[in-house]
PyMOL Python script that loads the backbone (N, CA, C, O; Angstrom):
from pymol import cmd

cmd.read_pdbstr("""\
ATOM      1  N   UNK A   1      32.131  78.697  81.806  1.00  0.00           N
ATOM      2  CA  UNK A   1      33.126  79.756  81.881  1.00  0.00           C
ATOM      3  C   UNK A   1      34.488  79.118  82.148  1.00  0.00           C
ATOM      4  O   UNK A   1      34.399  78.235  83.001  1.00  0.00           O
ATOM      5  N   UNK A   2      35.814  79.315  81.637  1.00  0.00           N
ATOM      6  CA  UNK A   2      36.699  79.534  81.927  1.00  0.00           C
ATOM      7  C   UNK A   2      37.968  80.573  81.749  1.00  0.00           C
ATOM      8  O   UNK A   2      37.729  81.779  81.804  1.00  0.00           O
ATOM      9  N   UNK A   3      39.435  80.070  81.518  1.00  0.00           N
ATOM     10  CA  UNK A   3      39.994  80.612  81.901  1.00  0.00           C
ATOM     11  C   UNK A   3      41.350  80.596  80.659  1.00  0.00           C
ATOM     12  O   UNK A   3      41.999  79.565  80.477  1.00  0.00           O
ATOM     13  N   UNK A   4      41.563  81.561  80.074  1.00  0.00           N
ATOM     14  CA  UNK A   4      42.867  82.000  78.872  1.00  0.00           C
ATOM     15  C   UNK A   4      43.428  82.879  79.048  1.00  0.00           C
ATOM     16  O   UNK A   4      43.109  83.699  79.908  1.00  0.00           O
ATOM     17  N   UNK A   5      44.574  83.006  78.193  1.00  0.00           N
ATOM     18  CA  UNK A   5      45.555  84.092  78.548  1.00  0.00           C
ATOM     19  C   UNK A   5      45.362  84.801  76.763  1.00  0.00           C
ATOM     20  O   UNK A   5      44.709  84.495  75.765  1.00  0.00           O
ATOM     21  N   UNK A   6      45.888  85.370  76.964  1.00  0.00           N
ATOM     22  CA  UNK A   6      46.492  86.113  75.306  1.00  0.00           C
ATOM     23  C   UNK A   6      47.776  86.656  75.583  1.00  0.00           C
ATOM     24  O   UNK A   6      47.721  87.450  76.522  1.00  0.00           O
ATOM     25  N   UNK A   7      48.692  86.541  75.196  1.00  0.00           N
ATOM     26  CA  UNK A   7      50.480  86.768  75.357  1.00  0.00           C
ATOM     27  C   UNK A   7      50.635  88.025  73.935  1.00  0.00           C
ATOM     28  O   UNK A   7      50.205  87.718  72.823  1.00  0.00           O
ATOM     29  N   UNK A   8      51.146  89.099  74.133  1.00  0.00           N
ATOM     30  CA  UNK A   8      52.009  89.999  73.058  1.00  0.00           C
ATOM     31  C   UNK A   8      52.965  90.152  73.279  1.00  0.00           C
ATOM     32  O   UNK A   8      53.354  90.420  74.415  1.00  0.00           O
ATOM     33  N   UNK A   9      54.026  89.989  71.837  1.00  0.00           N
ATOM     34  CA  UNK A   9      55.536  90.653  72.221  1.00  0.00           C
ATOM     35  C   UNK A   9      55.646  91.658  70.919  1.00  0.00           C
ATOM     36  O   UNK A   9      55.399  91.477  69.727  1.00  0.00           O
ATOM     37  N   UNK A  10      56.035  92.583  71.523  1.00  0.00           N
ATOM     38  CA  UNK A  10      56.327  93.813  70.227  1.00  0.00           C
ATOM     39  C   UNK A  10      57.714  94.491  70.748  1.00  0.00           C
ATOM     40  O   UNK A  10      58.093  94.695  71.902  1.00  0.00           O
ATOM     41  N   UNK A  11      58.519  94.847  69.143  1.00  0.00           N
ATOM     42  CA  UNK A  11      59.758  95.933  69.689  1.00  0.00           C
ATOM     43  C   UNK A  11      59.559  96.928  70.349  1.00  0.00           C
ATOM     44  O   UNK A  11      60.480  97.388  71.024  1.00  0.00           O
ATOM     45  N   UNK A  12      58.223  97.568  70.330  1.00  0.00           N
ATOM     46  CA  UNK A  12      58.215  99.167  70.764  1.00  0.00           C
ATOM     47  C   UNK A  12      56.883  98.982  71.528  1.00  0.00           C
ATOM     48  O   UNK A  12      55.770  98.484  71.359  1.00  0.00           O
ATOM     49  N   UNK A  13      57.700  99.747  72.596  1.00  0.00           N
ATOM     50  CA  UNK A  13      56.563  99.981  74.193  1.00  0.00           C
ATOM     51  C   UNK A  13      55.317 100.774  73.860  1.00  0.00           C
ATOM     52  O   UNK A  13      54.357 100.912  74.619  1.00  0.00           O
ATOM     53  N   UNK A  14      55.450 101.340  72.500  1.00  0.00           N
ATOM     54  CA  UNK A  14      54.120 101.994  72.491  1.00  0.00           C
ATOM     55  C   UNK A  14      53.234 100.813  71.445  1.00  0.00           C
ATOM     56  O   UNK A  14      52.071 100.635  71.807  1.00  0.00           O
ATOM     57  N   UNK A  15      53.643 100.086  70.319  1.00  0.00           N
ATOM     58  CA  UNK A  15      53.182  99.216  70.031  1.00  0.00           C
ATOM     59  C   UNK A  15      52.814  97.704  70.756  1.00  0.00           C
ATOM     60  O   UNK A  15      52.250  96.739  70.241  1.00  0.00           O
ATOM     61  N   UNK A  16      53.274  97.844  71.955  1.00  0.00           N
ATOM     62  CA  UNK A  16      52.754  96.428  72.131  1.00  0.00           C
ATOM     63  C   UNK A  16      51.318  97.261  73.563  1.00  0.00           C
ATOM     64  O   UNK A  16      50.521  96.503  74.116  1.00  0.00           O
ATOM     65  N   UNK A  17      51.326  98.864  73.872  1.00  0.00           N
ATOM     66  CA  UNK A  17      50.236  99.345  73.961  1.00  0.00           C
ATOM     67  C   UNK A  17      49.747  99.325  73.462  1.00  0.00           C
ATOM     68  O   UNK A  17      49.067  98.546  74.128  1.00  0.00           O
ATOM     69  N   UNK A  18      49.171  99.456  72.594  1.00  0.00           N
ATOM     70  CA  UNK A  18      48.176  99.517  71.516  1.00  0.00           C
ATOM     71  C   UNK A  18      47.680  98.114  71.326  1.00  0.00           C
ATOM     72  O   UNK A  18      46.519  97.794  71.582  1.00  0.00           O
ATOM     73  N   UNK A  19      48.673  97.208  70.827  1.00  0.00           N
ATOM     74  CA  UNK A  19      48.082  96.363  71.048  1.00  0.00           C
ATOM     75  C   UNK A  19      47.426  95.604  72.037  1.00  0.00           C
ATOM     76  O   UNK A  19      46.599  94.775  71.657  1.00  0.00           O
ATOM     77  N   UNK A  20      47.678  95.760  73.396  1.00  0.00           N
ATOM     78  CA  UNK A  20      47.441  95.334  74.233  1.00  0.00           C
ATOM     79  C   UNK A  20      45.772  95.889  74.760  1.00  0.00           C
ATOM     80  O   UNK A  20      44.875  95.209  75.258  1.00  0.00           O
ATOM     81  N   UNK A  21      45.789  97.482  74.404  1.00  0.00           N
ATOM     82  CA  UNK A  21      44.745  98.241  74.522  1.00  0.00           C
ATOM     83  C   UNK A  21      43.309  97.702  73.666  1.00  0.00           C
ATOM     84  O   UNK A  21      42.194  97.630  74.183  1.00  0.00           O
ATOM     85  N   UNK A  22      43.564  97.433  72.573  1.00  0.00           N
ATOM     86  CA  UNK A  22      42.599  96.602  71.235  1.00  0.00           C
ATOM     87  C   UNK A  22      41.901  95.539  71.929  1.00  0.00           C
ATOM     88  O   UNK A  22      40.725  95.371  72.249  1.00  0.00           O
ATOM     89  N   UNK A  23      43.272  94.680  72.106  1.00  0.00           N
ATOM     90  CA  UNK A  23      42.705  93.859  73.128  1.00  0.00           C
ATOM     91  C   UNK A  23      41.457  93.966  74.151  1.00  0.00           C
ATOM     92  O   UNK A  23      40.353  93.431  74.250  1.00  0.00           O
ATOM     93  N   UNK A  24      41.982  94.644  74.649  1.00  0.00           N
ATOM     94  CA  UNK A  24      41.014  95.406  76.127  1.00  0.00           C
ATOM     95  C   UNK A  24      39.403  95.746  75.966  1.00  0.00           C
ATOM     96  O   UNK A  24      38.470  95.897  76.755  1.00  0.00           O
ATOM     97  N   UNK A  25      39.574  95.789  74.456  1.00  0.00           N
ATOM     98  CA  UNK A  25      38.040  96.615  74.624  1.00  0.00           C
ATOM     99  C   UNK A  25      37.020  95.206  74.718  1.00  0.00           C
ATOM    100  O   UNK A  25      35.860  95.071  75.107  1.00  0.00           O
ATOM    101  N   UNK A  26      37.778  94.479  74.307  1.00  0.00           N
ATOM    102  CA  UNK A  26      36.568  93.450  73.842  1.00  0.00           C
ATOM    103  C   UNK A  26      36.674  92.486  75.491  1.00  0.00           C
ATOM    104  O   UNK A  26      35.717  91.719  75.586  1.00  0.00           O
ATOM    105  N   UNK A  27      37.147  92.457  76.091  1.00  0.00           N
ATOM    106  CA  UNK A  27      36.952  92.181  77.655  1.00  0.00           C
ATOM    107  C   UNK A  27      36.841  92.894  78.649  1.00  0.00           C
ATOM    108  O   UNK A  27      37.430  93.916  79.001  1.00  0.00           O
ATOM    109  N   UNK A  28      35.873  92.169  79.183  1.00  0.00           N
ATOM    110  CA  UNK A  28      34.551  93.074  80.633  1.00  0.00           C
ATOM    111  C   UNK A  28      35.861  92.996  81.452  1.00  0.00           C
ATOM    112  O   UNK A  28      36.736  92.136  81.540  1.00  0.00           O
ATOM    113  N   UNK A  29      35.652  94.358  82.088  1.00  0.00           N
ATOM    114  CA  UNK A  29      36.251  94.232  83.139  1.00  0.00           C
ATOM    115  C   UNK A  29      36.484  93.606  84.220  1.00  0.00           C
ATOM    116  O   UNK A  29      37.570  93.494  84.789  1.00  0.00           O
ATOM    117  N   UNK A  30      35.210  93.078  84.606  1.00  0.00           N
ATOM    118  CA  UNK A  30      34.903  91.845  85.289  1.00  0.00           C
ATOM    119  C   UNK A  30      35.705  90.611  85.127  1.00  0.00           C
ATOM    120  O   UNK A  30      36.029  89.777  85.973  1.00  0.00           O
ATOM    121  N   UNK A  31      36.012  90.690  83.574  1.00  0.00           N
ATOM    122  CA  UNK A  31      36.328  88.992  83.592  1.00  0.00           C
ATOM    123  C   UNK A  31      38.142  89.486  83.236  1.00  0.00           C
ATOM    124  O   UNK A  31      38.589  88.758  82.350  1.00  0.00           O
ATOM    125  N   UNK A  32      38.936  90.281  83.624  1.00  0.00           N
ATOM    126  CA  UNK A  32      40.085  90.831  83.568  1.00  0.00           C
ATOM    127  C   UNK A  32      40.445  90.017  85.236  1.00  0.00           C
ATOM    128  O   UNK A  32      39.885  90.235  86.310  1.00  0.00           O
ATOM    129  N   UNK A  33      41.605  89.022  84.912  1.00  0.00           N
ATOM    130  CA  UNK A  33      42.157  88.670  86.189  1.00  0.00           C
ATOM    131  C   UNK A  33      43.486  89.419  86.393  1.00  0.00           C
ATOM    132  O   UNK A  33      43.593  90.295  87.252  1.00  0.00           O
ATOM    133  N   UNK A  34      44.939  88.891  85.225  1.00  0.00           N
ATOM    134  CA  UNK A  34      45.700  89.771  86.100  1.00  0.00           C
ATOM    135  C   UNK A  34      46.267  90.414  84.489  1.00  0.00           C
ATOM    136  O   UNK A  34      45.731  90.051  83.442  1.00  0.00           O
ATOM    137  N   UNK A  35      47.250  91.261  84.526  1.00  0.00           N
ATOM    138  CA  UNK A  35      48.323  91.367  83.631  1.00  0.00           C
ATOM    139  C   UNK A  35      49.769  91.445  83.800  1.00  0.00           C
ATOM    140  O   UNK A  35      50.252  92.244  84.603  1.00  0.00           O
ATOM    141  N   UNK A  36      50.532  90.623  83.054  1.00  0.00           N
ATOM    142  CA  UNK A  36      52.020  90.803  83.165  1.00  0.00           C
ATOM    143  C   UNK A  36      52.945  91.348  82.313  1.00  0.00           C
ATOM    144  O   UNK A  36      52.920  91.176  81.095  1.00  0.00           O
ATOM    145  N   UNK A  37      53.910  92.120  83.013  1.00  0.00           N
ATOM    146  CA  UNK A  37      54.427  92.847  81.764  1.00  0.00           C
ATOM    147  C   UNK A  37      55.768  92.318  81.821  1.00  0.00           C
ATOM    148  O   UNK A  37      56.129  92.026  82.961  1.00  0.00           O
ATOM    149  N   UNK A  38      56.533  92.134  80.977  1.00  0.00           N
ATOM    150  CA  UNK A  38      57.992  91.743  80.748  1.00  0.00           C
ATOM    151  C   UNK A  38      58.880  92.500  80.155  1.00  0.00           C
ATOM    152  O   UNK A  38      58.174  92.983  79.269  1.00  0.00           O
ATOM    153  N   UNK A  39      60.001  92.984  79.995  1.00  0.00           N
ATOM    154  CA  UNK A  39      60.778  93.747  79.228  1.00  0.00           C
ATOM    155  C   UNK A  39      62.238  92.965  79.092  1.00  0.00           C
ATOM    156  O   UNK A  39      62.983  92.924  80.072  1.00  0.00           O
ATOM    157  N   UNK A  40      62.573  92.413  77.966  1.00  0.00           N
ATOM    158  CA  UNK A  40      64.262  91.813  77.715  1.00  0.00           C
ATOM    159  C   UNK A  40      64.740  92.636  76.450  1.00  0.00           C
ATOM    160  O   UNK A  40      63.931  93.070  75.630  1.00  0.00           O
ATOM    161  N   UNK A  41      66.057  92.816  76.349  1.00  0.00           N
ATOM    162  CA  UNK A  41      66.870  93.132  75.685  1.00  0.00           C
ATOM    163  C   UNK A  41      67.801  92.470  74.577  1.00  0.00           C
ATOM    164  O   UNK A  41      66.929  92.293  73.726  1.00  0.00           O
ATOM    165  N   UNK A  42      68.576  92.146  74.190  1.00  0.00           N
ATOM    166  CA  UNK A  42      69.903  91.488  73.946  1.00  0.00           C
ATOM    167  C   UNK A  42      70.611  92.157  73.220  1.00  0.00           C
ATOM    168  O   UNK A  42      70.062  93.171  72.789  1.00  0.00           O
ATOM    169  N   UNK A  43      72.067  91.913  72.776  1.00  0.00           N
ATOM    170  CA  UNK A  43      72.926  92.304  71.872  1.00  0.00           C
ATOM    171  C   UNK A  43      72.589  91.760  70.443  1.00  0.00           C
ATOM    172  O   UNK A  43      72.210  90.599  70.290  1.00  0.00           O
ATOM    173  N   UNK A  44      72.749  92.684  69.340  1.00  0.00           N
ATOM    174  CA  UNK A  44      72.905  92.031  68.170  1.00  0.00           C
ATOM    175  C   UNK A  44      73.639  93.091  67.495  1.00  0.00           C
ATOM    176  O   UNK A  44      73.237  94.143  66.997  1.00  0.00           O
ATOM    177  N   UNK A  45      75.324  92.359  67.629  1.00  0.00           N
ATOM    178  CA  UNK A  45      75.960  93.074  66.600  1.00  0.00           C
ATOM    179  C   UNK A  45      75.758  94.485  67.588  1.00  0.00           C
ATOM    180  O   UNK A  45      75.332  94.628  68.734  1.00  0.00           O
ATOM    181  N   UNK A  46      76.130  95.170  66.854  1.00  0.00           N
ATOM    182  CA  UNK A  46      76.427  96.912  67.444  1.00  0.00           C
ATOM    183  C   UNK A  46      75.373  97.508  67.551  1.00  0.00           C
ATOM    184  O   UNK A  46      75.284  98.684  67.199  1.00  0.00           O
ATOM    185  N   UNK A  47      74.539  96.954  67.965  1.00  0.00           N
ATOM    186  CA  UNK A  47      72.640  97.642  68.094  1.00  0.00           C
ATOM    187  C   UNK A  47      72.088  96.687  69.364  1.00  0.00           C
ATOM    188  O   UNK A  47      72.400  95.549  69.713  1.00  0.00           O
ATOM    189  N   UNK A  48      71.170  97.619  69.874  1.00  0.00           N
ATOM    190  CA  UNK A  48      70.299  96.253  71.348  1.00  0.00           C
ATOM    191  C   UNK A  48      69.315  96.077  70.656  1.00  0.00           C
ATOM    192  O   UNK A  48      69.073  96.833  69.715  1.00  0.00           O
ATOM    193  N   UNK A  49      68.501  95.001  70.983  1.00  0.00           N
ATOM    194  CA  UNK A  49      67.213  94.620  70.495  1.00  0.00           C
ATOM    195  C   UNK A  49      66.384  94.518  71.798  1.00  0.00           C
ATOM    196  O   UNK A  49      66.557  93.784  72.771  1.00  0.00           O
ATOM    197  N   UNK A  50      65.347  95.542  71.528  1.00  0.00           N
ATOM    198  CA  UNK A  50      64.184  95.193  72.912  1.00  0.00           C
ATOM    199  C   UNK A  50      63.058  94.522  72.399  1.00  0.00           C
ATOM    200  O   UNK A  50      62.489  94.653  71.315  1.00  0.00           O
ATOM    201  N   UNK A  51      62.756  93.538  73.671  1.00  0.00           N
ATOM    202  CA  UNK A  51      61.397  92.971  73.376  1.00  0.00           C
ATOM    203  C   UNK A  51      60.404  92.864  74.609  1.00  0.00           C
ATOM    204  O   UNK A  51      60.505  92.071  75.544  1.00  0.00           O
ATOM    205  N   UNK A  52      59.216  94.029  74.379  1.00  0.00           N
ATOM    206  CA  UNK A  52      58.269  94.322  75.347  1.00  0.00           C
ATOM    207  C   UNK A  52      57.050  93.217  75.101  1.00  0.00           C
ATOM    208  O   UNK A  52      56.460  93.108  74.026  1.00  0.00           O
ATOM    209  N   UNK A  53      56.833  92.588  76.031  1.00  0.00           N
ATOM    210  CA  UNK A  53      55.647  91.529  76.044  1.00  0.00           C
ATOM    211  C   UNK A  53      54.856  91.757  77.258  1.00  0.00           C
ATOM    212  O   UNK A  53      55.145  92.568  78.137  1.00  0.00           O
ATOM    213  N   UNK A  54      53.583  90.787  77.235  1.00  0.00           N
ATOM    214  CA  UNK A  54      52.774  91.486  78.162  1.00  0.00           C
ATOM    215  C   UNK A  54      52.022  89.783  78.010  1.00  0.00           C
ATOM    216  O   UNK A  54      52.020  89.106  76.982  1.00  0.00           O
ATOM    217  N   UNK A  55      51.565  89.488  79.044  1.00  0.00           N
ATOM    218  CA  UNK A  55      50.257  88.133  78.995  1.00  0.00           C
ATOM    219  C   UNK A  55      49.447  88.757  79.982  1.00  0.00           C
ATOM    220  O   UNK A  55      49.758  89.323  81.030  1.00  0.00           O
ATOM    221  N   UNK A  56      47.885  88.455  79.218  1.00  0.00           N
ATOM    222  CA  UNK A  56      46.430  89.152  79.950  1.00  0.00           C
ATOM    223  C   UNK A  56      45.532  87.428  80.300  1.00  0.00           C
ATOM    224  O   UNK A  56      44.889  86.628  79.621  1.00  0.00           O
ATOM    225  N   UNK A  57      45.784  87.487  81.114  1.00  0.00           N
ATOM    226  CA  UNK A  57      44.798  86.419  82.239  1.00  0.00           C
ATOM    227  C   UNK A  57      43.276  87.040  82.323  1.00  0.00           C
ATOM    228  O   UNK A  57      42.861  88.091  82.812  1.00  0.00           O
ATOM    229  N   UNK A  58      42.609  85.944  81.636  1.00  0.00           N
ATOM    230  CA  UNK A  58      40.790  86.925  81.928  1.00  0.00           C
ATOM    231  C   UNK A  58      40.041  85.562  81.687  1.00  0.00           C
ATOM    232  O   UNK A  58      40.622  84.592  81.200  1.00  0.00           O
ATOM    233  N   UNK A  59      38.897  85.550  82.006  1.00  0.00           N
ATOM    234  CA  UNK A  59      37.716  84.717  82.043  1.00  0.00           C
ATOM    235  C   UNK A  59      36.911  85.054  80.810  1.00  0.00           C
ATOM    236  O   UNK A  59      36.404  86.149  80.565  1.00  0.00           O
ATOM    237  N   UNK A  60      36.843  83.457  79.725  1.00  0.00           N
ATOM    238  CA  UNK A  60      36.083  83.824  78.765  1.00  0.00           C
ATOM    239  C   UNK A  60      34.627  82.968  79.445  1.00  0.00           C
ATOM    240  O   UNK A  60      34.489  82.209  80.404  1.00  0.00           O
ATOM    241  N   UNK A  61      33.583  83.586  78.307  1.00  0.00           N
ATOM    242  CA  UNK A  61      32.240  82.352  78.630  1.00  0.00           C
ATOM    243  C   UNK A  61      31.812  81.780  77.081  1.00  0.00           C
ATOM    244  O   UNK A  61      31.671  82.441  76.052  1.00  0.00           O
ATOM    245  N   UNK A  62      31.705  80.747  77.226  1.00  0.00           N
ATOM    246  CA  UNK A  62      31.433  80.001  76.028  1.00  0.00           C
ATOM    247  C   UNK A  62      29.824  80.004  75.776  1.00  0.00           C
ATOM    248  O   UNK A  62      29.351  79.422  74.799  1.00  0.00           O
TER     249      UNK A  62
END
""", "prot")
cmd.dss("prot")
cmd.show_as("cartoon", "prot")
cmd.util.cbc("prot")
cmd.orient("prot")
């Protein structure tokens, strides 16, 4: 047994749910350590750009 992450970054807070959720099914709850969520922004030109990311810490078994 050890130990991986899986990292998502998506523009939209409901897409990088989803993805994050997909994720989820296929890991035991058990082996779920932590999750992090991130949210940055920036300027581009006369519009913001968001970028919602998330890294899932869990225990695989080989």
């Amino acid at each position: 047994m050890g130990v991986k992450i899986k990292i998502f970054d998506e523009e939209h807070e409901k897409d990088l749910e989803e993805a994050v959720n997909v994720f989820l099914r296929d890991v035991a709850a058990v082996d779920l350590i932590d999750v992090k969520f991130q949210l940055s922004h920036f300027s581009d030109g006369p519009g913001q750009i968001f970028s919602y990311s998330a890294m899932i810490i869990y225990k695989y078994h080989d």
